[in-house]
N, C-alpha and C positions, 0 to 999 in steps of 0.2 A: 797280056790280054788288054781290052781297050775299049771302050765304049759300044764298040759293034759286037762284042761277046751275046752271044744268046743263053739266058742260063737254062740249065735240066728243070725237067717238074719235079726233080726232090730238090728241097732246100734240107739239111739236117738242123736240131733245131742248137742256139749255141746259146746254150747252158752252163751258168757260173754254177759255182765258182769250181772251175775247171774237172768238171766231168764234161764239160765237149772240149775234150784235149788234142791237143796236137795227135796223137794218134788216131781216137776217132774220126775228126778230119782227114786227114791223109786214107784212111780205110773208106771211108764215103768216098774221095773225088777218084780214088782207084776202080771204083764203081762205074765212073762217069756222072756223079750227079754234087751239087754243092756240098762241100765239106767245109764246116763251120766252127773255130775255135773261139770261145769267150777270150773278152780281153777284160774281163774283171778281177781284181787283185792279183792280175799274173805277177807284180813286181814281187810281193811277197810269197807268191807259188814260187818262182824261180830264186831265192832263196832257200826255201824249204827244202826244195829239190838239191840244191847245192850242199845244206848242212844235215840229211842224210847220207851223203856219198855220190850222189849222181851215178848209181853202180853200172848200168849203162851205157854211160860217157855221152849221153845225147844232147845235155846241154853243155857243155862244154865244147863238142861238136859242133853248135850249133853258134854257141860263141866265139869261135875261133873266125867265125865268116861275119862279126859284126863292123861295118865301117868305119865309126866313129874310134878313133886308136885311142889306144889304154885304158878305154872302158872297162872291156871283158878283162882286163889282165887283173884291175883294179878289185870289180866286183868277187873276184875267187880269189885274192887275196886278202880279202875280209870274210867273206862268206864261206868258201866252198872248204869241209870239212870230209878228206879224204876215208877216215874210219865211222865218221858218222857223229852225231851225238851220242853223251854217253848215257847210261839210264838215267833218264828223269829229268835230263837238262833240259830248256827252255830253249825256244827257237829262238834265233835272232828278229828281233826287230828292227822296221826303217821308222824312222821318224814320219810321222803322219802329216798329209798331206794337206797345206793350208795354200792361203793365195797365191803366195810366193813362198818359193821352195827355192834348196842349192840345187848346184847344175847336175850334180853327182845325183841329186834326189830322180830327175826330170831323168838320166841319161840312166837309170837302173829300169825306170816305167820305160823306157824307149826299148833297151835289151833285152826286157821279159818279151816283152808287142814279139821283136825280130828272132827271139829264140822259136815264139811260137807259131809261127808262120812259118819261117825255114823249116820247121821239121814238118810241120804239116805239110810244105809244098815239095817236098824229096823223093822222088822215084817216080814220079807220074809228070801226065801235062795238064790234069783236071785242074779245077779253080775251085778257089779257096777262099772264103771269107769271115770274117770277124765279128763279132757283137758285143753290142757295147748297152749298156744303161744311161740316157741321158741325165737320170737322175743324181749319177756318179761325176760330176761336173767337173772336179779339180785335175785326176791321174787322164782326163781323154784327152787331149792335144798331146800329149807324150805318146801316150800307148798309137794313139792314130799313127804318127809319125815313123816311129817304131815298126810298126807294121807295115807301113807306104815303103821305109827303105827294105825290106824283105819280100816285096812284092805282092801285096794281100791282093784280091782280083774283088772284093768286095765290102762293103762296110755296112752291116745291117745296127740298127740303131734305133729302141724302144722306151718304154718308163717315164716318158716326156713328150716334151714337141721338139725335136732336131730341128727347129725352121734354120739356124746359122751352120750347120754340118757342112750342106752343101760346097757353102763359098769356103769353108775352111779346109776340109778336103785340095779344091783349088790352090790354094795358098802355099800348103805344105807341101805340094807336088811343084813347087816353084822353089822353094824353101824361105819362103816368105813368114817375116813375122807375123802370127795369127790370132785373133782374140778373139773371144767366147761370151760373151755375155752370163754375169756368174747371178744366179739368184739368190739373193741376201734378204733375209726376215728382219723387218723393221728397219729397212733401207727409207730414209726419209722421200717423199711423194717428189716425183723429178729426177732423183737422184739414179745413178747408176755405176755400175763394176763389173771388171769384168778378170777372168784370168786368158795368160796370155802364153806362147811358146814361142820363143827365138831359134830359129834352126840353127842361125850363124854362129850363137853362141858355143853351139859343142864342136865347130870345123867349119873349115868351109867348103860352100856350096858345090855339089858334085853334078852330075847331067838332071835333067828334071825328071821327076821322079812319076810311075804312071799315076796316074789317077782314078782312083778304084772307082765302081759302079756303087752307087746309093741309092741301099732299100729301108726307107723308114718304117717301124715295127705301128703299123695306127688300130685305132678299134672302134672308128667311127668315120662317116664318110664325109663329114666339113673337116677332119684335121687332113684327109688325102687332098684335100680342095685344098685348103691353105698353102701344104706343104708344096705340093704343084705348080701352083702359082705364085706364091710372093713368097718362097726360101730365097736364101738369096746365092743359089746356084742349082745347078742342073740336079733334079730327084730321078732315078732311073727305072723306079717304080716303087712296088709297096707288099709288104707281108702283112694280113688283112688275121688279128688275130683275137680270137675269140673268149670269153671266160673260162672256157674251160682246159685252157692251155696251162701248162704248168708253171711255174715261180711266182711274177709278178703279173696279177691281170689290173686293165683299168675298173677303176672303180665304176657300180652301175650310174646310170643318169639321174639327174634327182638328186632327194632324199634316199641317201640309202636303208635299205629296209634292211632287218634279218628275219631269218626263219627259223623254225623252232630249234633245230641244231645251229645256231648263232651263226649260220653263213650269209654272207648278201644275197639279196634277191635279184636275178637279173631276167629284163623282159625284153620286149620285141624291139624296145628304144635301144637298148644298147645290140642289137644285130646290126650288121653293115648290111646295104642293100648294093649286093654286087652288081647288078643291073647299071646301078649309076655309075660305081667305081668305073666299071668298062670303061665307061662313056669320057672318062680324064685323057683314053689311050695308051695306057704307060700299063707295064704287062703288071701281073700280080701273083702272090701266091696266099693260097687259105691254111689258116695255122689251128692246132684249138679242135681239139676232138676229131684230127685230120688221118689218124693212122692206122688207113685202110687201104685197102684198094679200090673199093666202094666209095669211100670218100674224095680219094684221088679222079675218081670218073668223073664222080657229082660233079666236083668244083669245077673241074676242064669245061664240065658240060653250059655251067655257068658262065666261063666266058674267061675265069683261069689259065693262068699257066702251070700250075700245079701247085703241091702242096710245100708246108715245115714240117716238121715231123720232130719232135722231140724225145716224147718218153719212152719210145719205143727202143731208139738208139738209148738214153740214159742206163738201159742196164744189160747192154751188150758186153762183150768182151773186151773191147776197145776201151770202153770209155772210163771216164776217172773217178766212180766212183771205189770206193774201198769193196775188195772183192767179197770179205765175209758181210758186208753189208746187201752186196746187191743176192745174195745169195737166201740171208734174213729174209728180203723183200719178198724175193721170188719164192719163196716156200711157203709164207705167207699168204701171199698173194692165191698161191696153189689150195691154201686150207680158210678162204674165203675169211683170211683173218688180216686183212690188209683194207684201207680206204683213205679215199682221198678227201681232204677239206677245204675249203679257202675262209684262211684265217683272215677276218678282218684288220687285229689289230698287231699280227706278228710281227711284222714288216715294219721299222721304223721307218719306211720310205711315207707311210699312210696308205700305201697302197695295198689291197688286199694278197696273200700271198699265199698260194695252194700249198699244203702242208701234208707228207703222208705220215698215216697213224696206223699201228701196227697193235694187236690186242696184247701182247707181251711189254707193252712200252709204260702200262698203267698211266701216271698221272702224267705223263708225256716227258718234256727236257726241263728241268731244273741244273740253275745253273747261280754261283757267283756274278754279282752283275761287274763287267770288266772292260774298258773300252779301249783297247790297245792298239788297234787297227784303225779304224776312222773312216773307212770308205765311205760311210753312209752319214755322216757327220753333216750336221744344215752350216753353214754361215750367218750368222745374226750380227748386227748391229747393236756395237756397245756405245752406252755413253760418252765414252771419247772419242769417239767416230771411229775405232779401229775395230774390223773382227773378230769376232767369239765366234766357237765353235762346237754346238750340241749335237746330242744325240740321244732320243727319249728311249732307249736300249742300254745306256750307261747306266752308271751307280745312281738312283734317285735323286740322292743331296747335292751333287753335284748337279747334277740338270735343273734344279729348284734355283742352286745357287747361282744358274749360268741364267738367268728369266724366266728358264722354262715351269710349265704347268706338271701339276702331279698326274693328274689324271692321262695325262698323252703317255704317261709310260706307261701304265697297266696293259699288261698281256705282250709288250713288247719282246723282241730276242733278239739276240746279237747273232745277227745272218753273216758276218765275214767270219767271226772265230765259227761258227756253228758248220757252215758249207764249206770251210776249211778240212774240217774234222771229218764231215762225209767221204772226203777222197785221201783221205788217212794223214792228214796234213794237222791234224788235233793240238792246240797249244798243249804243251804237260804245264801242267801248275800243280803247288802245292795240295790241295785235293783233287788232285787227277790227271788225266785229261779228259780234254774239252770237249762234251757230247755233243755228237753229230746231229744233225739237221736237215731232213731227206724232203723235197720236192718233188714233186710229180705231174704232168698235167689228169686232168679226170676219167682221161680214158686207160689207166694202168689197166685196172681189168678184161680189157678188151686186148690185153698184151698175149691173155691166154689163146688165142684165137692164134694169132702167128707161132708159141711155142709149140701147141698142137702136140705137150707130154715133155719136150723136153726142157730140162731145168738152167740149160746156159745156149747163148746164138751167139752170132758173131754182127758186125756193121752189112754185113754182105747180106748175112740173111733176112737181112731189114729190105735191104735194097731189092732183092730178089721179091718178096712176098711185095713190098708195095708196088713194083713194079709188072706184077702179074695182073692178069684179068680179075673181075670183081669177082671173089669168093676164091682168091688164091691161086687161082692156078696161075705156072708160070704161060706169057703172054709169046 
């Protein structure tokens, strides 16, 4: 596919950490509508996958068609454990990801990206795209990559300003070396860094590689203007998404407020005014309380190309959530004992992060504070000009010890081990394993409307109901 690609009005929405898995992608684009895999922490999903057994054989399937030679041969023979872990053992860990990585580090994020695409994109002709958090700065030039040589048709990308995406995109479909602009705390005034990915370095150069369509995730109508105009490459449109969308929303404008249940207050300042958006030309979809059919109308009528749709798909049959989890949900959900919240300070991104709460969960996740992943880790500036690297979700003492302030950890939680554990991927440690950590966007309850009595769907029955006339029926 190629620039001239027109996408469907369903975008699906891609949800880490890998509940919008390669199979619910692939179950969307068989649809005919955007099927969408998260590319967050797949390096250590496709691990996980490997030292339960891969019973399946889907990724190693999938690794048998990776380019770059004795990668895959490499990674399962460190990884991939044929009987599984035994009770109780511990998943393997990769060494956490800082400015400069080995090439082995860089080329494990490249074969998760390409595992997850190839199987997403296997048995259909639909188009298939990827999402990413800008916030996750160090694993994206691998994972893009990754994903470019598997063919991704699209690269949606939120949690930030993507303004240097564009041109970097460009680059790797060149196999051009490519650098990113890396945000560092307490970078002295002037100064700047950045990280960087060399194609050449893992092989050389093969035919040039496509160049996916780029949809930036914004939530406001001066970052669509920016992005438009002074990224520094081609933007091919925008997913326009709203607070009440599930995982990571932007914070409100202002001073943010709370309200008597401690969530932010959002007002009319933070709505986008679609009218204008139009006015850029570049097509759009509305995300964020969008999983209707009614909604799907409105927005088109607005001047839309349609809509995202997230949590509707999150607790489908496809998707990767752990099945007795989504099953908790949904029963809950049935006995008015489920709701959604947006945690201010859960998120060590700072950004607010919709959280579902179930009345059987009482005082919510308690956990060991443990940082063994790192995804979400800032970059700071140490006294000898070399990088530190926090994360106000670790062990307290340790983040005091690293500059940081005490109070930025209160209420924090460790969303890579936690969103791990939702799609049954739970470290085991010494007291346990690692309780899960469920997301949602606000409109779960409106999920009952499409189940309409029954307790499990499928990606199809998503596709079907949003694709019907307004109030369901099919169209």
């Amino acid at each position: 596919m190629s620039a001239a690609l027109v996408l469907p009005p369903l975008i699906q929405g891609g949800m880490g950490v890998g509940v919008s898995n390669w199979s619910l992608a692939n179950a969307v684009a068989r649809c005919g509508q955007l099927g969408v895999v998260s590319g967050t922490v797949l390096d250590t999903l496709l691990l996980r996958r490997l030292a339960t057994g891969d019973p399946c054989g889907s990724m190693r399937r999938a690794m048998a068609r990776f380019p770059l030679p004795g990668v895959a041969d490499e990674v399962l023979r460190r990884y991939f454990r044929s009987e599984g872990l035994a009770p109780g053992e511990a998943f393997p860990l990769l060494p956490m990801w800082r400015q400069n990585v080995s090439k082995f580090r860089e080329q494990v994020a490249m074969l998760a990206a390409f595992v997850e695409v190839t199987l997403a994109r296997e048995g259909h002709s639909g188009p298939i795209g990827m999402n990413l958090l800008t916030k996750v700065q160090l694993p994206n030039l691998a994972t893009l990559y990754g994903a470019m040589l598997a063919g991704v048709d699209v690269v949606l990308m939120g949690a930030g300003i993507p303004r240097d995406i564009p041109g970097a995109l460009d680059q790797l479909a060149r196999h051009e070396r490519t650098e990113l602009r890396l945000d560092v705390e307490g970078l002295p005034a002037g100064e700047s860094t950045t990280t960087s990915l060399t194609p050449s370095d893992h092989g050389p150069p093969t035919n040039e590689l496509q160049r996916p369509l780029f949809l930036p995730i914004i939530s406001a109508n001066s970052l669509a203007t920016t992005l438009a105009r002074k990224a520094n490459g081609r933007v091919d449109g925008f997913v326009v998404e709203g607070p009440t969308a599930g995982g990571h929303n932007a914070p409100p404008r202002g001073t943010m407020t709370l309200d008597a249940q401690g969530e932010p207050v959002y007002g009319d300042r933070d709505m986008v005014d679609l009218a204008k958006l139009a006015e850029l030309g570049l097509p759009f979809w509305v995300a964020g309380g969008a999983g209707s059919p009614e909604a799907l109308a409105s927005a088109q009528a607005q001047g839309a190309r349609g809509v995202q749709v997230g949590t509707l798909f999150a607790f489908c049959d496809e998707s990767g959530i752990e099945r007795s989890l989504k099953s908790r949900v949904l029963s809950a959900l049935g006995a008015g004992g489920v709701r959604v919240a947006t945690d201010p300070r859960a998120s060590p991104t700072g950004y607010p992060f919709k959280v579902v709460r179930m009345d059987e969960e009482g005082a919510g996740h308690q956990r060991e504070r443990v940082c063994d992943l790192g995804y979400l880790r800032t970059p700071f500036a140490q006294a000898d000009g070399r990088l530190g690297y926090r994360c106000p979700a670790e062990p307290v003492d340790d983040y005091i010890a690293k500059g940081g302030v005490e109070e930025d950890t209160t209420g924090r939680q460790c969303l890579c081990n936690g969103l791990l554990a939702t799609i049954g991927y739970g470290q085991r440690r010494s007291e346990g394993v690692e309780p899960p950590f469920i997301t949602s966007g606000s409109e779960l309850e409106a999920l009952q409307a499409m189940l309409n009595g029954r307790t499990s769907y499928t990606a199809a029955d998503v596709v079907t109901w949003m694709m019907g006339t307004p109030g369901g029926s099919t169209a």
